[in-house]
C-alpha positions as CSV (number, residue, x, y, z in Angstrom):
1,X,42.9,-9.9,-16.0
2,X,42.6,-6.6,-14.5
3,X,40.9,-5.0,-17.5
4,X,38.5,-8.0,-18.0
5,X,37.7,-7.5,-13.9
6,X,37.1,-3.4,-14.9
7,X,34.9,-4.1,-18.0
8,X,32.9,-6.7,-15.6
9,X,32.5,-3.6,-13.1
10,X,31.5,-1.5,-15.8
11,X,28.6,-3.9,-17.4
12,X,27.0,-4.5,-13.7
13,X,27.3,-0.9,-13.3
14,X,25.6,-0.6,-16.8
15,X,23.1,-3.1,-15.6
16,X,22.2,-2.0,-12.1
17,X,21.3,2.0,-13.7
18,X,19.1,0.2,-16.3
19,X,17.2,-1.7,-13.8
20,X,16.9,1.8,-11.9
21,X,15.5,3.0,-15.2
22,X,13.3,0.4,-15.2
23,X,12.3,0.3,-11.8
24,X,11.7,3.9,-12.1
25,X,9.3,4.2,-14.9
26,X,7.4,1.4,-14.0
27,X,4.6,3.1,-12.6
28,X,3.9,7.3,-13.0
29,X,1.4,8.4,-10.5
30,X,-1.4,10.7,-10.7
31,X,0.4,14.2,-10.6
32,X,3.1,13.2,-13.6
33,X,0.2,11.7,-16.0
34,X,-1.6,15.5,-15.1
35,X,1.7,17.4,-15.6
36,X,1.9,15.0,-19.3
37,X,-1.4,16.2,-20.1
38,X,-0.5,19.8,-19.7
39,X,-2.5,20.0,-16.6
40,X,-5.7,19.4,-18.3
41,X,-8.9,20.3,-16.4
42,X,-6.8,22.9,-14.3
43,X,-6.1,25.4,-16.7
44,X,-7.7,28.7,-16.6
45,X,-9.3,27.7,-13.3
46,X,-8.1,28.7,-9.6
47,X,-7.1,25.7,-7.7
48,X,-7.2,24.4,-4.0
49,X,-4.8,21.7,-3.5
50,X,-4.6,19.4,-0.5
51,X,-1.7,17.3,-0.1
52,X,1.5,16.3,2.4
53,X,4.9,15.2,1.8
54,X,4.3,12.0,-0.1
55,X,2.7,14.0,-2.6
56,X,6.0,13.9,-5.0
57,X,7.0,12.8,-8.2
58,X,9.7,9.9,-8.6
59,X,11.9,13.1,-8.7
60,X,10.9,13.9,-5.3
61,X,9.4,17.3,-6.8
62,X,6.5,18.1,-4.3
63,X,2.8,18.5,-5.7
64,X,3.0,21.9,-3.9
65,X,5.6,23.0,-6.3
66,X,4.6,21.5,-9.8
67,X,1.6,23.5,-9.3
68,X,2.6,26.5,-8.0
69,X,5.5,26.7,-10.9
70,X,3.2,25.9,-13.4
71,X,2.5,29.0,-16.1
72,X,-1.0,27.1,-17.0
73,X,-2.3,26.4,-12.9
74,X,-3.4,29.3,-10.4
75,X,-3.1,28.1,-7.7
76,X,-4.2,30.3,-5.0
77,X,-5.2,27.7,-2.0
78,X,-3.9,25.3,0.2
79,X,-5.3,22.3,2.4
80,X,-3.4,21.2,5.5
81,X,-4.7,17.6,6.5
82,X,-3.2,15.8,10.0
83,X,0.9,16.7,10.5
84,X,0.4,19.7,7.7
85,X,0.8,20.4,4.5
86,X,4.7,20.2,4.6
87,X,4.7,17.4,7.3
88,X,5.9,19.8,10.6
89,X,3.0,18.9,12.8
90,X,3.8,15.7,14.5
91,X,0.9,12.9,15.3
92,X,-1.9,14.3,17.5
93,X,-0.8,17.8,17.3
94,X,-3.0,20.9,15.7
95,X,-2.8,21.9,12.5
96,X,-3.5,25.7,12.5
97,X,-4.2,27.9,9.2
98,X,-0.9,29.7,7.8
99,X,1.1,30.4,5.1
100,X,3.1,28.3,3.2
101,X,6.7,30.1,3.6
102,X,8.0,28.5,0.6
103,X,5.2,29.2,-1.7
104,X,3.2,32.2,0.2
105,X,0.4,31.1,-0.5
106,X,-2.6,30.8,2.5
107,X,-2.8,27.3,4.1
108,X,-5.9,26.2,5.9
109,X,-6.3,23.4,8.3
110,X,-8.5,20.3,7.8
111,X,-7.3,18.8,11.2
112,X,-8.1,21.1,14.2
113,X,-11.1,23.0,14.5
114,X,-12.1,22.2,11.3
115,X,-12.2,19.3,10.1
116,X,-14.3,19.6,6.3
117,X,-13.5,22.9,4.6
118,X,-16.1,26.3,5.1
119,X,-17.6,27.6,2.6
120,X,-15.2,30.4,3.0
121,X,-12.7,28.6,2.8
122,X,-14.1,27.4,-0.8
123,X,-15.0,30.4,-1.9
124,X,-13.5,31.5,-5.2
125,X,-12.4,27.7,-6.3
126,X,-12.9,26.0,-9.1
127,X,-11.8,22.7,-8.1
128,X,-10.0,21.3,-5.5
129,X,-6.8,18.5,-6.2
130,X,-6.1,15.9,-3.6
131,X,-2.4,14.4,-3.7
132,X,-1.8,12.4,-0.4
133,X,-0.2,8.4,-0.4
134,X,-2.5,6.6,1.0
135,X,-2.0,3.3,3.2
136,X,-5.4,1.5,2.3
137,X,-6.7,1.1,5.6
138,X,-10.0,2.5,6.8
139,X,-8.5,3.8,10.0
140,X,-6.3,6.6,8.7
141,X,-7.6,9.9,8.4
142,X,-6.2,11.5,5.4
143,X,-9.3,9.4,3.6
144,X,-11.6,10.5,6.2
145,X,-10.7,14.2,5.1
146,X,-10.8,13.8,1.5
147,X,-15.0,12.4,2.0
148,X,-15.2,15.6,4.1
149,X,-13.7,17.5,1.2
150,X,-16.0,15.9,-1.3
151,X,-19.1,16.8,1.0
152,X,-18.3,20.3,0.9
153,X,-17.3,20.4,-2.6
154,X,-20.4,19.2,-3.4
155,X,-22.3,22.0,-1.0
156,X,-20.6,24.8,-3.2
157,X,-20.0,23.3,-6.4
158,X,-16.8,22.6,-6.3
159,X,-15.0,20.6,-8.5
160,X,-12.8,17.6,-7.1
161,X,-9.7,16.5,-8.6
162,X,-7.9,12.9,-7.3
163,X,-4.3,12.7,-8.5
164,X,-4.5,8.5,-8.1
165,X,-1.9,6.8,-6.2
166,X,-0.5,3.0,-5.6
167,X,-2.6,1.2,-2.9
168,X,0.4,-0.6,-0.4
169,X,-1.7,-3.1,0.2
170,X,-1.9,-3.7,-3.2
171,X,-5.1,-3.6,-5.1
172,X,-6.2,-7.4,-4.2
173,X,-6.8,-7.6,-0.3
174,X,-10.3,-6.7,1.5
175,X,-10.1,-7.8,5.1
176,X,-12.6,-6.7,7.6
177,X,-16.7,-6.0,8.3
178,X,-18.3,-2.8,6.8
179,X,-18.6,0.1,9.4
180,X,-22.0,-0.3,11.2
181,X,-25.0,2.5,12.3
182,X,-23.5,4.2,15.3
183,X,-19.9,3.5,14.5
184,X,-18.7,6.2,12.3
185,X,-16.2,8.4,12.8
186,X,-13.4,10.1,11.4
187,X,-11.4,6.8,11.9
188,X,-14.3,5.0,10.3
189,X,-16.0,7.5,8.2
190,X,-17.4,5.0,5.7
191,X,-19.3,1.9,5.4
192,X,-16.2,-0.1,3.7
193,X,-14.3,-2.9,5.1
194,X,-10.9,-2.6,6.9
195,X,-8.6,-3.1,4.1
196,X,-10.7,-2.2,1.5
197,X,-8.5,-3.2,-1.9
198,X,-8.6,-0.1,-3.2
199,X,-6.8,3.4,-5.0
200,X,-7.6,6.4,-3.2
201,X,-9.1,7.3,-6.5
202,X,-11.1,4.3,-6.8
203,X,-12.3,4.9,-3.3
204,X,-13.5,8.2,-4.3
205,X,-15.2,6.8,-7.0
206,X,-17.2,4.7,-4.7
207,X,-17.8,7.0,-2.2
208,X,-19.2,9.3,-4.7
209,X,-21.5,6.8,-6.9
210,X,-22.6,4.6,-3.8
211,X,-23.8,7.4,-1.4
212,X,-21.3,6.5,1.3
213,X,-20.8,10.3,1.7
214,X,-22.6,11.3,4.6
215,X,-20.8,12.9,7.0
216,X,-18.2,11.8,10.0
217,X,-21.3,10.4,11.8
218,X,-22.8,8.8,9.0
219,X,-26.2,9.9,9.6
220,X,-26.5,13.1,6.7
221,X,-28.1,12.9,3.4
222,X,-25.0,11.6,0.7
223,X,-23.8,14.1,-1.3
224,X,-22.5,13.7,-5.0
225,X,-19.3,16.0,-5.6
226,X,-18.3,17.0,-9.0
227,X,-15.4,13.9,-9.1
228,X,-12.5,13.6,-11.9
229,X,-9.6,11.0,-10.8
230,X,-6.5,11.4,-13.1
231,X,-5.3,7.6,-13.0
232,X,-1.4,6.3,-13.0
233,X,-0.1,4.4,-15.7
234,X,1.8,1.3,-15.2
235,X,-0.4,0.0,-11.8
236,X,-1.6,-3.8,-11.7
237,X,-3.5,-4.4,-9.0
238,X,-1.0,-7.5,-7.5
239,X,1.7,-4.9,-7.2
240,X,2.7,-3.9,-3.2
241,X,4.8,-0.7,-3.3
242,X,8.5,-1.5,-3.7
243,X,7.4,-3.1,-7.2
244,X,6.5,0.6,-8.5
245,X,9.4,2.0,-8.2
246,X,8.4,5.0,-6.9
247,X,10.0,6.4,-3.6
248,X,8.6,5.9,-0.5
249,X,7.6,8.9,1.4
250,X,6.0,8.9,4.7
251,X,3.0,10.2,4.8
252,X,2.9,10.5,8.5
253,X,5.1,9.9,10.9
254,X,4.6,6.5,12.1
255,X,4.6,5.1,8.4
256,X,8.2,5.8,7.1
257,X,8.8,2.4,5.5
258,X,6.2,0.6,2.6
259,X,5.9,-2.7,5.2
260,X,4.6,-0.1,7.6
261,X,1.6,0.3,6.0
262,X,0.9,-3.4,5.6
263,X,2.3,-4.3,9.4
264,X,-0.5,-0.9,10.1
265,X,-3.6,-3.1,10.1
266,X,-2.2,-5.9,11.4
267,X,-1.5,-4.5,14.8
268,X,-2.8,-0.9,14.9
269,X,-6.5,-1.8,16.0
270,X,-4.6,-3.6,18.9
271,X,-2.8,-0.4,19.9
272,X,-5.6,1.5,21.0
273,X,-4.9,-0.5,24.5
274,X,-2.2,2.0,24.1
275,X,-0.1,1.0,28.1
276,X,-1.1,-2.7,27.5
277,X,1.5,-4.2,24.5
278,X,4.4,-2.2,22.6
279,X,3.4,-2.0,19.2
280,X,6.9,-0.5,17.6
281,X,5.5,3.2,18.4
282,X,8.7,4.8,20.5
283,X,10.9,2.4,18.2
284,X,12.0,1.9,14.7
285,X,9.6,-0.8,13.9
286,X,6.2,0.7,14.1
287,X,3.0,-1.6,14.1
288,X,5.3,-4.7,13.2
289,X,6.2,-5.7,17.1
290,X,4.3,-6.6,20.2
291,X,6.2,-6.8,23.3
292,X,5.9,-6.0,27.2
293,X,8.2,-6.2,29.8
294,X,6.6,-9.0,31.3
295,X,6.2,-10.9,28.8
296,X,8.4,-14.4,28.3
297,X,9.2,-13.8,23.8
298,X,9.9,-17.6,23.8
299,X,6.8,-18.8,25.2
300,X,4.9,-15.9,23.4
301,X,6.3,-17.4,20.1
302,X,6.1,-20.8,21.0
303,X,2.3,-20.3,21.4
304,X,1.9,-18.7,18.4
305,X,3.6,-21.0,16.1
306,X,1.4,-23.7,17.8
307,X,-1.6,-21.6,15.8
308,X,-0.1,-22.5,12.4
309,X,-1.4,-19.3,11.4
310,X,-1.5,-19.0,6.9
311,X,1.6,-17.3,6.1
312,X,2.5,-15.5,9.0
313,X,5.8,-16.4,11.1
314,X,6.9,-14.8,14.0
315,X,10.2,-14.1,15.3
316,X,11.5,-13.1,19.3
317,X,12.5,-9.4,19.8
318,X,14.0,-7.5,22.9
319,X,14.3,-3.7,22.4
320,X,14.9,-0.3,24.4
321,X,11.7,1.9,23.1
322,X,13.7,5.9,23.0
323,X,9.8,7.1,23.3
324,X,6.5,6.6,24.3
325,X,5.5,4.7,27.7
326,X,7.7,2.3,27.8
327,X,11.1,4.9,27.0
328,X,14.0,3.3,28.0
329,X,12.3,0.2,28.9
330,X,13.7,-3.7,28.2
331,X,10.5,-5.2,26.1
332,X,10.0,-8.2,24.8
333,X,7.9,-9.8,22.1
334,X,7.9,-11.0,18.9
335,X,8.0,-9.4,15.6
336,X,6.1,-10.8,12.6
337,X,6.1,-11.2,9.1
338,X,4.3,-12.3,5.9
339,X,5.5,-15.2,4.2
340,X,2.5,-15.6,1.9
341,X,1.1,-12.4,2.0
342,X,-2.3,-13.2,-0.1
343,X,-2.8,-16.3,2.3
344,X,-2.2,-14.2,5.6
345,X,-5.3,-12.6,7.0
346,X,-3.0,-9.5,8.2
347,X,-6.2,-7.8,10.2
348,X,-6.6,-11.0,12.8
349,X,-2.5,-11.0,13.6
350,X,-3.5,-9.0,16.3
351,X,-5.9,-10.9,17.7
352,X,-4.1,-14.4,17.7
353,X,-1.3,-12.3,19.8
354,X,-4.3,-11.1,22.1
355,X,-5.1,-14.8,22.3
356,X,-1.8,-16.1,23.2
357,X,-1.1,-13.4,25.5
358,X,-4.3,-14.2,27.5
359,X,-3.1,-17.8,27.7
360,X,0.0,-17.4,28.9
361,X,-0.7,-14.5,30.9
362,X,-4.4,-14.1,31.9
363,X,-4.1,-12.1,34.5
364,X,-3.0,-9.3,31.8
365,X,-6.6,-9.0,30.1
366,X,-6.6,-5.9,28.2
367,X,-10.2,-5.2,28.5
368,X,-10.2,-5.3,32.4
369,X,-6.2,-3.5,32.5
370,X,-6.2,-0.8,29.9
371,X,-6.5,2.2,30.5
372,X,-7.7,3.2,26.7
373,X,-11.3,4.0,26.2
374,X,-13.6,1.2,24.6
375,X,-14.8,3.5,22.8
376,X,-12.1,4.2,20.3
377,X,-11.2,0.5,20.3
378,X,-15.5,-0.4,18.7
379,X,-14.5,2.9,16.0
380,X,-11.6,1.6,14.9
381,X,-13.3,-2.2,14.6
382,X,-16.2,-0.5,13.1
383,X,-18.5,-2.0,15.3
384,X,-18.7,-3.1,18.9
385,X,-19.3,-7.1,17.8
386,X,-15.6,-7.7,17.8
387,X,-14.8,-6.6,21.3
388,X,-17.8,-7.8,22.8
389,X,-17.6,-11.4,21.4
390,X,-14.0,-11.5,21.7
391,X,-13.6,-10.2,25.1
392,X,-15.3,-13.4,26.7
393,X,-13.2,-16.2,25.7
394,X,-10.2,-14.5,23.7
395,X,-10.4,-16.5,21.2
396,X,-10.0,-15.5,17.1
397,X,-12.1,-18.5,15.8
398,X,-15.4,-16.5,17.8
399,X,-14.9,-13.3,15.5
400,X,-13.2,-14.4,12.5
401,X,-16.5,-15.2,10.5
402,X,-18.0,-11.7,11.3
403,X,-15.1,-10.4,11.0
404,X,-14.9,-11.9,7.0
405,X,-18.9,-11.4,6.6
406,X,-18.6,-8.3,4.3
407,X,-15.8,-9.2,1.9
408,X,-17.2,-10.7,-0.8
409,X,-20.0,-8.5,-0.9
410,X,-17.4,-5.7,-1.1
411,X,-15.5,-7.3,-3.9
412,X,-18.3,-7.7,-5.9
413,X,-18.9,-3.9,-5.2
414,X,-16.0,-2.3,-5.5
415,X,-14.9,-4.0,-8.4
416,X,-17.2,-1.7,-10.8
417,X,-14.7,1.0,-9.7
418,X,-11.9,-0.4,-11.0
419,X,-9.8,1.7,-13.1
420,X,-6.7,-0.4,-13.2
C-alpha cells in the first residue's frame, strides 16, 4: 500500500515536470529564435538595443545580457524607455542617460527630455533591436517609443530589429475607433484602434508599410525605417498569455500579472478621472476594480447585472488602498471579470460602470467633479466624440457604434501583416 501510494507520487511528479516541459516550449519568443539563428543580421554590426525587464528568455536571461555575452554581437548602446532599462524608475518618474552598472555600457533615455533618439545618439549604429512585452493597447507608451525609434532610424539610416513578442490580448480582439486629426499623442501616437489585435512586430510592420509614422502629433511626412522582425515560433493568434508558457514579467509597474493587461483597457481610459473611482492603482488589483467610498457595491452590482452585459460578471469588493489618493481608505466597488472573453467588449466595461454610477449617484458626474484634465481623457479615447456624446446622457448605447466604427476596416487592414 505504501509503495503503490510512493510510485503514484512519483508518476504525478513525472507528469506535472512534463507538462512544465510542455508548457515551456510552447512558444520561443523573438530573442531565443535570434540567439538559434546565431544572431543572424547582428553579426559584425554595432548594435543599439532598447528593452526593459520583460525582455527575458523563458530562463529569465535578460536581452541585456544575451547580447552583451554574445562573442558574435557588439553591442555598444543602450535605450532606456518609461521606468528604464532595468525597471528602477517607477511610473511618471524621469528616465535620465547613464550607465548600465552591470554591463557598462552607456544608457540613453527615450522618456524625459527626449523622447525619439538624436542623431547622436544614433551615431555609429548599425541597427537598433527592440525587446519590450507589450500589452496590446494603444495607450501605453513603450509602442509610442518604438514609432519614435523607427522615425529616427529612418532619418539616419538605421536599421531596426523587432525581437516579436505574444500579444496578451491575444492576436484576435480590435476594440476601439482609429485615432483622429488633432488627437495624437504619445498615448495615441497612431491611427490604430484601441486594442488593435496585434504583435508588436506586426504592428511595426504596419506602421512601417502604411505610413502611420509621422510623428507624436501626427502631422509629419511618414517615414519608412529599414524594418526586420525576427518572429516567435509556436504563437497562434487565439492564445492569451498563460497558454505560452512563458513567464510573466512586468513590464511596468502597474502590469505585474497577464489579466492586468487585459483588465488595462477595460478600465484605464476611466482612470484619467484620476480622484473620481479607485481603479486598483494603490492596491494589488490594478485596472480590474472600481470603487469609492461612497459608493453602495450592492447597488453598484445590482445595476450592473441588470445590463446583461456579453460575458462580463461583476463581483462586490471592499479594500484598504496602501497608496495613491485614497491610502488607507475603506472603498468599495466591484471587481470584474471575463467569462467569455471573445464575446466581452472589454473597452466599454468602463463605461457601463460610468453609467451605473451616474444612476445611482448623479450627483457624482465625473465630468463636472474631476479634477483631471479633459484633455488627456479625448487622447487616450483618441478623439473627443466619446466624451462629448457620452457626457450628456451617460449612456454606452450613444457611443458604442462610433466607438466599433473602425474595426472591421482595421481587420481587413491589419490582417496583411500577419505573420502568425
Amino acid at each position: 500500500m505504501l509503495h503503490s501510494s510512493f510510485c503514484r507520487r512519483i508518476l504525478c511528479a513525472q507528469a506535472f515536470v512534463l507538462i512544465s516541459l510542455i508548457c515551456h516550449s510552447a512558444v520561443r519568443p523573438g530573442i531565443e529564435v535570434l540567439e538559434g539563428r546565431g544572431f543572424e543580421g547582428l553579426v559584425g554590426k554595432k548594435v543599439g538595443l532598447l528593452t526593459n525587464p520583460s525582455g527575458v528568455d523563458h530562463n529569465l536571461r535578460s536581452t541585456i545580457d544575451i547580447l552583451n555575452e554574445a562573442p558574435e554581437v557588439n553591442l555598444v548602446k543602450l535605450f532606456a524607455p518609461e521606468h528604464g532599462v532595468r525597471g528602477d524608475i517607477y511610473a511618471g518618474g524621469k528616465v535620465t542617460d547613464s550607465v548600465d552598472p552591470k554591463t557598462g555600457i552607456p544608457v540613453y533615455s527615450l522618456y524625459g527630455r527626449t523622447r525619439m533618439p538624436s542623431d547622436e545618439m544614433l551615431s555609429g549604429l548599425d541597427v537598433l533591436v527592440y525587446d519590450i512585452q507589450d500589452i496590446g493597447s494603444r495607450s501605453y507608451t513603450f509602442i509610442s517609443t518604438l514609432g519614435l525609434v523607427m522615425r529616427a532610424c529612418a532619418l539616419n539610416d538605421v536599421e531596426v530589429m523587432v525581437l516579436d513578442r505574444p500579444n496578451p490580448l491575444g492576436g484576435n480582439k480590435v476594440e476601439g475607433c482609429l485615432v483622429e486629426p488633432g488627437f495624437h499623442s504619445f498615448v495615441s501616437e497612431f491611427a490604430i484602434p484601441y486594442i488593435y489585435g496585434l504583435t508588436v512586430g506586426e504592428l511595426a510592420l504596419l506602421i512601417n508599410e502604411e505610413g502611420l509614422n509621422c510623428g507624436e502629433k501626427g502631422d509629419q511626412k511618414p517615414l519608412k525605417c529599414r524594418l526586420s522582425v525576427i518572429p516567435m515560433e509556436g504563437w497562434t493568434r487565439d492564445m492569451l498569455y498563460p497558454q505560452t508558457g512563458l513567464p510573466w514579467i512586468l513590464p511596468s509597474p502597474n502590469i505585474p500579472y497577464p489579466e492586468s493587461a487585459v483588465n488595462y483597457p477595460s478600465s484605464g481610459i476611466a482612470g484619467e478621472f484620476r480622484s473620481f473611482l479607485n481603479i486598483g492603482i494603490g492596491y494589488t488589483l490594478p485596472f480590474a476594480v472600481f470603487a469609492a467610498e461612497w459608493i453602495d457595491a450592492d447597488a453598484l452590482k445590482a445595476k450592473l447585472d441588470e445590463y446583461e452585459i456579453p460575458g462580463t460578471v461583476f463581483r462586490t469588493i471592499h479594500f484598504k488602498p496602501f497608496s495613491g489618493s485614497n491610502k488607507d481608505v475603506l472603498v468599495h466597488g466591484v471587481q470584474f471579470h471575463y467569462t467569455d472573453y471573445e464575446a466581452a467588449v472589454c473597452t466599454l466595461t468602463q463605461f457601463y460602470v460610468l453609467q451605473a454610477v451616474n444612476e445611482l449617484y448623479p450627483s457624482h458626474n465625473p465630468f463636472l467633479n474631476s479634477d483631471a484634465p479633459m484633455a488627456m481623457f479625448d487622447k487616450v479615447c483618441g478623439t473627443d466624440y466619446v466624451r462629448k456624446t457620452f457626457k450628456t446622457r451617460m449612456k454606452v448605447e450613444d457611443i458604442k457604434d462610433y466607438w466599433s466604427k473602425d474595426v472591421e476596416d482595421f481587420k481587413r487592414l491589419s490582417k496583411r501583416y500577419h505573420l502568425y
